[in-house]
DSSP file (Angstrom, degrees, kcal/mol; ACC not computed):
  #  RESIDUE AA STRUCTURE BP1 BP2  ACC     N-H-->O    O-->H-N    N-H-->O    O-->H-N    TCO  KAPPA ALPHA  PHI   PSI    X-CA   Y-CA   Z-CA
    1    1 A X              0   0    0      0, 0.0     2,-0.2     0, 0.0     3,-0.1   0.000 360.0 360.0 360.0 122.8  -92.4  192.2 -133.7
    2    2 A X     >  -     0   0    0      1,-0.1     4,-0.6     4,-0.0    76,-0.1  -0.428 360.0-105.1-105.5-165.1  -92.8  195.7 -133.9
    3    3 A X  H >> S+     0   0    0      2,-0.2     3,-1.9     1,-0.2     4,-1.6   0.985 125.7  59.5 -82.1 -73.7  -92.6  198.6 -130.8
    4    4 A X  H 3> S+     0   0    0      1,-0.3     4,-1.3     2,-0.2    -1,-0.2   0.623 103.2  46.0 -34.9 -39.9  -96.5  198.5 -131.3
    5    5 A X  H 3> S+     0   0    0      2,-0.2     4,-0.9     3,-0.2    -1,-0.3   0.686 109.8  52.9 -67.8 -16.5  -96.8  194.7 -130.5
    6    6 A X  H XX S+     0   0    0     -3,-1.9     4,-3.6    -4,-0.6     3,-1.0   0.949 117.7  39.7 -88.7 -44.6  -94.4  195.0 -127.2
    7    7 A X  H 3X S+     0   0    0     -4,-1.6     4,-2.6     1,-0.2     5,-0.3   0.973 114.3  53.1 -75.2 -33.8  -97.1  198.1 -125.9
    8    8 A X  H 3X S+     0   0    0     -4,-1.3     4,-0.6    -5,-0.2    -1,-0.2   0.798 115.6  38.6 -31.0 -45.9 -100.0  196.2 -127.2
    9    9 A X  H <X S+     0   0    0     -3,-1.0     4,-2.7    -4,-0.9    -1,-0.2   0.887 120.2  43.2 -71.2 -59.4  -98.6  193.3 -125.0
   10   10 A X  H  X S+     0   0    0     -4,-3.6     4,-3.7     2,-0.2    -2,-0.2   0.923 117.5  52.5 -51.8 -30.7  -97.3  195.9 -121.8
   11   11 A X  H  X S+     0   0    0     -4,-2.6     4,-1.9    -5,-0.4    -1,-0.2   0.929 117.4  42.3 -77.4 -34.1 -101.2  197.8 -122.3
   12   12 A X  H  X S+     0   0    0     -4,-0.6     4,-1.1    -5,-0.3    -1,-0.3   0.837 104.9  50.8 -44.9 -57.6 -102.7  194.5 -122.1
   13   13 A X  H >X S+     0   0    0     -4,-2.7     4,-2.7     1,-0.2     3,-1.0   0.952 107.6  65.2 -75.0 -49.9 -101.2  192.7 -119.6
   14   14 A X  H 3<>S+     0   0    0     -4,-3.7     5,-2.6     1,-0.2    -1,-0.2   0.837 109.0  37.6 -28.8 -52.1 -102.1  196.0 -117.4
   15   15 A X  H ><5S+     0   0    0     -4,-1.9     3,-1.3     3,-0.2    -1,-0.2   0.724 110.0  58.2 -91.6  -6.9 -105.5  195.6 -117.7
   16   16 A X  H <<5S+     0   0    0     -4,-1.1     2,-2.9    -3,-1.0    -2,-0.2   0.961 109.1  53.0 -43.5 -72.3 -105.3  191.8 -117.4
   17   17 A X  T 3<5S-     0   0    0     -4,-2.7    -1,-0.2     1,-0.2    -2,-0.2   0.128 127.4-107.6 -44.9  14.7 -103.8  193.0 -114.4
   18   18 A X  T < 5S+     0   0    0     -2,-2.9     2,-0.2    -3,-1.3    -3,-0.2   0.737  72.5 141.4  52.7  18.5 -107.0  195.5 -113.3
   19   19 A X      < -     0   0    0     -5,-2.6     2,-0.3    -6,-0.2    -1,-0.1  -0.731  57.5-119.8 -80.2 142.1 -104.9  198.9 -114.2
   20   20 A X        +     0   0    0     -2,-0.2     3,-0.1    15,-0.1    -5,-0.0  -0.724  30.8 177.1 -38.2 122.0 -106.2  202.1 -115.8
   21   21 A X    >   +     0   0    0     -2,-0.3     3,-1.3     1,-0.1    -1,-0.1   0.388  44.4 106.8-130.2   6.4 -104.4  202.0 -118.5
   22   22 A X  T 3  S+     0   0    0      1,-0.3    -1,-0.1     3,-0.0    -3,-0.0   0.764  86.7  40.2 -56.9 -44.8 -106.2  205.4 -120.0
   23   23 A X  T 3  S+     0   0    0     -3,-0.1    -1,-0.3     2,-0.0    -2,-0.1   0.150  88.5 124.0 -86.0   9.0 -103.3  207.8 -119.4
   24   24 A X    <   +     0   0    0     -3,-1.3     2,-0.3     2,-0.0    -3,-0.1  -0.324  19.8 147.9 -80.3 150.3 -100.2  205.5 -120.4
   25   25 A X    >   -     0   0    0      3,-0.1     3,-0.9   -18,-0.0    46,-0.2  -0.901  63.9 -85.9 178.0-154.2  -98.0  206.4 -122.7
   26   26 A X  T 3  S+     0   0    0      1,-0.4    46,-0.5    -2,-0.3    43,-0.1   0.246 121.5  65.8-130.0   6.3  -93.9  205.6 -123.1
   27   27 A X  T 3  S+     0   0    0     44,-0.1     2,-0.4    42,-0.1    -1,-0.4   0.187  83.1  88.5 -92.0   0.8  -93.3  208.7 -120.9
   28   28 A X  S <  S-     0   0    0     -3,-0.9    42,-0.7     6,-0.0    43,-0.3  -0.938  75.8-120.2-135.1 137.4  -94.9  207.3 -117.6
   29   29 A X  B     -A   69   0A   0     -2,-0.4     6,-5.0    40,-0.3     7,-0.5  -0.486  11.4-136.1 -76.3 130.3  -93.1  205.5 -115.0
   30   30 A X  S    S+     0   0    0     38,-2.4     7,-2.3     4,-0.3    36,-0.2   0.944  86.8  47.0 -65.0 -49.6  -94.1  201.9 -114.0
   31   31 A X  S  >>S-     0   0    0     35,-2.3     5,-0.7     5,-0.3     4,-0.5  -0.248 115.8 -21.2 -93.3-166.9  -93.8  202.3 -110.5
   32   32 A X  T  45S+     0   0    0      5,-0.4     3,-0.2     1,-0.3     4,-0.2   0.619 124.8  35.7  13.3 149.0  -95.0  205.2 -108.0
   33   33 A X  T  45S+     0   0    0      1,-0.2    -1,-0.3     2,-0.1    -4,-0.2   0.587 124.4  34.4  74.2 -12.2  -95.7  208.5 -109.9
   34   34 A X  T  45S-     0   0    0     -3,-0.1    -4,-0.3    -4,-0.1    -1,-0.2   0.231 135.1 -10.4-170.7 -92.4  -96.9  206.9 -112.7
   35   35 A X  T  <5S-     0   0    0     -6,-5.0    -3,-0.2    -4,-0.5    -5,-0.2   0.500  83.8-145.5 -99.2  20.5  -98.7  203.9 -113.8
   36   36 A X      < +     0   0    0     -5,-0.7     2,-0.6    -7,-0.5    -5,-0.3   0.811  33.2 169.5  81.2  65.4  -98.0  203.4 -109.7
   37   37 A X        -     0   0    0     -7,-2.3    -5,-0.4    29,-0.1    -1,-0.2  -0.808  26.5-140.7-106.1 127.5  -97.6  199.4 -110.4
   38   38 A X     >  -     0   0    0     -2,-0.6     4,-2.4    -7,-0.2     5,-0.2  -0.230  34.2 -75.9 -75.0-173.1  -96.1  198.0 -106.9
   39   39 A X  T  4 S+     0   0    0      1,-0.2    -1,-0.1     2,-0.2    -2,-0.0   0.551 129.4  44.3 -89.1  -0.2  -93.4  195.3 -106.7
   40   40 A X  T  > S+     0   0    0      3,-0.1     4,-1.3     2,-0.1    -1,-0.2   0.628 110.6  56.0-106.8   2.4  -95.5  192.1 -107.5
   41   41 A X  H  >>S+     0   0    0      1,-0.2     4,-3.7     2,-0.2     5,-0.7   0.809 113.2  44.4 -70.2 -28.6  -97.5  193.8 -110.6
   42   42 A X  H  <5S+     0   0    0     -4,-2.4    -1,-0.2     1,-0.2    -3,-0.1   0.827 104.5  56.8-117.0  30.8  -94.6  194.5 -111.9
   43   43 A X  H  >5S+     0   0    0     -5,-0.2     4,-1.3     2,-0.2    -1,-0.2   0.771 112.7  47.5 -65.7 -41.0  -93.2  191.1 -111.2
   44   44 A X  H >X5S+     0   0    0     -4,-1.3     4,-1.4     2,-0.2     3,-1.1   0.983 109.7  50.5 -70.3 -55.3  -96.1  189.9 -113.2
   45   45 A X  H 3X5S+     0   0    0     -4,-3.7     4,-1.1     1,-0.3    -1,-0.2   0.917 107.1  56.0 -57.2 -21.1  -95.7  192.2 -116.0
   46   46 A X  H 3><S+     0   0    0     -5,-0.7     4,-1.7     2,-0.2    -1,-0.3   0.950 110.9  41.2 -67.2 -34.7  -92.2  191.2 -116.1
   47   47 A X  H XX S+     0   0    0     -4,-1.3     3,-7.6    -3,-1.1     4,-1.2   0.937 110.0  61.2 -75.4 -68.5  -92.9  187.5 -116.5
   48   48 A X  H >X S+     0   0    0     -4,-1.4     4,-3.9     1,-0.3     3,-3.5   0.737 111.0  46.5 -20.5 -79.7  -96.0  188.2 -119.1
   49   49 A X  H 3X S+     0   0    0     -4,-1.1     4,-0.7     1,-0.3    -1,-0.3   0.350 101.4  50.2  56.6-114.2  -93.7  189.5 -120.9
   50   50 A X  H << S+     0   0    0     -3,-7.6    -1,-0.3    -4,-1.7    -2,-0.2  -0.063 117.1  49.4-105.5  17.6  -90.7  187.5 -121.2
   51   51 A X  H X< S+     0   0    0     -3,-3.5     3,-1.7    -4,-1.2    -2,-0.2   0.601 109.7  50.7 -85.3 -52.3  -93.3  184.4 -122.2
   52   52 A X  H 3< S+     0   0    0     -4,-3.9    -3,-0.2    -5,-0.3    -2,-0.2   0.954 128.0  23.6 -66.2 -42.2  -95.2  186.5 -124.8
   53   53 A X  T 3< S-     0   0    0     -4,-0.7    -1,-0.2    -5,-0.3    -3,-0.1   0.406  99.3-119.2-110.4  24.8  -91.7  187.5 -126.4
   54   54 A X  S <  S+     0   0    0     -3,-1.7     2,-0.3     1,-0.2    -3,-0.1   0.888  72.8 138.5  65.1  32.2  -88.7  184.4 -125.3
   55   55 A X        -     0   0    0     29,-0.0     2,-0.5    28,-0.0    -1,-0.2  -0.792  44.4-145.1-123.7-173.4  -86.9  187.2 -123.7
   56   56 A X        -     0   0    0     -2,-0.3     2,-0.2    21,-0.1    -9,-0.1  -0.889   9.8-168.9-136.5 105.0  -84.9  187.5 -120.0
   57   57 A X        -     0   0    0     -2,-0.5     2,-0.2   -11,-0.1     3,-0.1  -0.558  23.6-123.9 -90.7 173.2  -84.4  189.8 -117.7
   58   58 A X    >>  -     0   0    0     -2,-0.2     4,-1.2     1,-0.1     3,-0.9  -0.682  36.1-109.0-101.4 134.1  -81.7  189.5 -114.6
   59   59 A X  H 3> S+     0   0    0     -2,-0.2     4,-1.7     1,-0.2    -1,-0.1   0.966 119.9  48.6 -38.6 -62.2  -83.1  189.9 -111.5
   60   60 A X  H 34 S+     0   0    0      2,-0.2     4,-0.5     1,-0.2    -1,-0.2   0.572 105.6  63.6 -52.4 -13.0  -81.5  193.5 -110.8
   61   61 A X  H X4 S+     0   0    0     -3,-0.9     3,-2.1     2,-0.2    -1,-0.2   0.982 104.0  41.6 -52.6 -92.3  -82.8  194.2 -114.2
   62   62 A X  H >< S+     0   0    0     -4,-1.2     3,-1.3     1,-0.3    -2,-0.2   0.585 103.7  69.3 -50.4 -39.3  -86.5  193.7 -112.7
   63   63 A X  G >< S+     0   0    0     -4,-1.7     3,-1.6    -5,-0.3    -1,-0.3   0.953 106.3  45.3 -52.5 -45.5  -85.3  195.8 -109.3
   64   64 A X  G <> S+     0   0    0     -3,-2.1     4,-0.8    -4,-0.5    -1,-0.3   0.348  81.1  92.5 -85.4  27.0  -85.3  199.0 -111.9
   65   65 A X  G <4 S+     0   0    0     -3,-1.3    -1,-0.2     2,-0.2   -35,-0.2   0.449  75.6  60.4-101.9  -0.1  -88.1  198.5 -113.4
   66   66 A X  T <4 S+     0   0    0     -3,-1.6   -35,-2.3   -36,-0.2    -1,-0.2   0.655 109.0  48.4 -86.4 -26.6  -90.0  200.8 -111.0
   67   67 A X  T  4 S+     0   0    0     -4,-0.3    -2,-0.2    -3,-0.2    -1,-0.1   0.776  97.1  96.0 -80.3 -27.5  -87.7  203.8 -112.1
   68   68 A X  S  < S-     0   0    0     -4,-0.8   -38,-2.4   -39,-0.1   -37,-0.2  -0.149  71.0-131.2 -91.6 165.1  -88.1  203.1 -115.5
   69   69 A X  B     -A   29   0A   0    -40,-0.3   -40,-0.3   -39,-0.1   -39,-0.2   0.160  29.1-106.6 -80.5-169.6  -90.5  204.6 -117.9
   70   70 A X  S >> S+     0   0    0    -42,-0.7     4,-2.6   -45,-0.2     3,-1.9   0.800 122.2  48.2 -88.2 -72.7  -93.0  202.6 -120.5
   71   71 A X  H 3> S+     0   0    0    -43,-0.3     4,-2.1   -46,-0.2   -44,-0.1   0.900 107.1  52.4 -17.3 -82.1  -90.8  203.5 -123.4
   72   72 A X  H 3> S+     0   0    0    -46,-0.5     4,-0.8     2,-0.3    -1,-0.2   0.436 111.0  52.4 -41.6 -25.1  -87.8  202.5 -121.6
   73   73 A X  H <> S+     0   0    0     -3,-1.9     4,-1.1     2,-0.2    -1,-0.2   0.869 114.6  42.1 -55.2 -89.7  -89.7  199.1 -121.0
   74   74 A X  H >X S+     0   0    0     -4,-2.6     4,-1.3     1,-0.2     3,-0.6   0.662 103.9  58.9 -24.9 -58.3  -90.3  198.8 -124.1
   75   75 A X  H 3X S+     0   0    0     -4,-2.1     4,-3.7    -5,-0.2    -1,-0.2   0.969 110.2  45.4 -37.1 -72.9  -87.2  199.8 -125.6
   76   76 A X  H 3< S+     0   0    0     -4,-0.8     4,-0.4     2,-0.2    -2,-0.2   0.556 109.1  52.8 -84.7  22.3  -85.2  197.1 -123.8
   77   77 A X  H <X S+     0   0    0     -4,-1.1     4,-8.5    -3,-0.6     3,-0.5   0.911 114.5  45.8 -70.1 -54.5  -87.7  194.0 -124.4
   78   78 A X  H  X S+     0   0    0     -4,-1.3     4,-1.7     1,-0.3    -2,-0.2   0.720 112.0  49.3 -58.6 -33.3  -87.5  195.0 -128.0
   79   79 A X  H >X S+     0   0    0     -4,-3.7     4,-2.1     2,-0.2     3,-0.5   0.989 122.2  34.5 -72.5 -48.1  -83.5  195.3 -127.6
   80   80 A X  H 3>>S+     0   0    0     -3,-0.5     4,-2.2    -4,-0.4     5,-0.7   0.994 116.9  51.5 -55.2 -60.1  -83.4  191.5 -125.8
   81   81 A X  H 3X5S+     0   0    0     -4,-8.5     4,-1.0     1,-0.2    -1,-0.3   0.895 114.3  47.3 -61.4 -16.7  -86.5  190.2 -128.1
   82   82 A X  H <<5S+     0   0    0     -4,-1.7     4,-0.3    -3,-0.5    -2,-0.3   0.997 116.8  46.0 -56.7 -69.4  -83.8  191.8 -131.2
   83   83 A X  H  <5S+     0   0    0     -4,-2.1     3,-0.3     1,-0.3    -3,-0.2   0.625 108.7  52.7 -33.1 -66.3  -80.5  189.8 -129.4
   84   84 A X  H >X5S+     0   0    0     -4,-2.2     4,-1.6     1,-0.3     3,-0.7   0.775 109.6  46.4 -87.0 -36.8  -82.1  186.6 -128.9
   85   85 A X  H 3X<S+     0   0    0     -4,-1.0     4,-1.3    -5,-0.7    -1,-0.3   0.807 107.8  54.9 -98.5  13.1  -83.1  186.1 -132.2
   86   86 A X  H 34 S+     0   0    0     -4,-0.3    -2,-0.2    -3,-0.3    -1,-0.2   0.652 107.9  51.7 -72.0 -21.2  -79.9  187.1 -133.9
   87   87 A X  H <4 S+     0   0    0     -3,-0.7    -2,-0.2     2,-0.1    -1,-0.2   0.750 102.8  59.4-110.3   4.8  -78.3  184.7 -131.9
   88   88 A X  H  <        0   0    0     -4,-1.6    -2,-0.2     1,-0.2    -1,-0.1   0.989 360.0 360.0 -15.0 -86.5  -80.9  181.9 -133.1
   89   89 A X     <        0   0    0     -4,-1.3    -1,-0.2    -5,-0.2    -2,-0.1   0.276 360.0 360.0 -45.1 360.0  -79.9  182.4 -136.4
């Protein structure tokens, strides 16, 4: 799994999800300001997600996820989707 498969996944699920997805980019903020996803899209993206890559967020994780950027998204599936299969192994 690279950082290209997890936005591939995020860019997706957005337009599953009826989003414009034309302007994203790992600088723009999930909620308000920015790809403006309210609190159940990005309840949904949160789940999509953590099926397509076995990983988990905390609830209070999921609360910040309106502040946080695409990148920043991104970043900490990839960190999680790293974690979980290190400790597989």
């Amino acid at each position: 799994m690279t950082d290209d498969d997890i936005m591939k996944v995020i860019l997706d699920s957005l337009r599953e999800m009826n989003y414009d997805t034309s302007g994203i980019a790992d600088d723009t903020l999930l909620g308000p300001a920015g790809a403006d996803l309210e609190s159940l899209a990005l309840a949904e993206l949160l789940v999509r997600v953590e099926e397509r890559f076995d990983v988990r967020f905390e609830d209070d994780e999921a609360e910040e996820l309106a502040v946080m950027t695409v990148g920043e998204f991104r970043a900490a599936v990839a960190e999680r989707a790293r974690s979980a299969s290190g400790a597989v192994g």
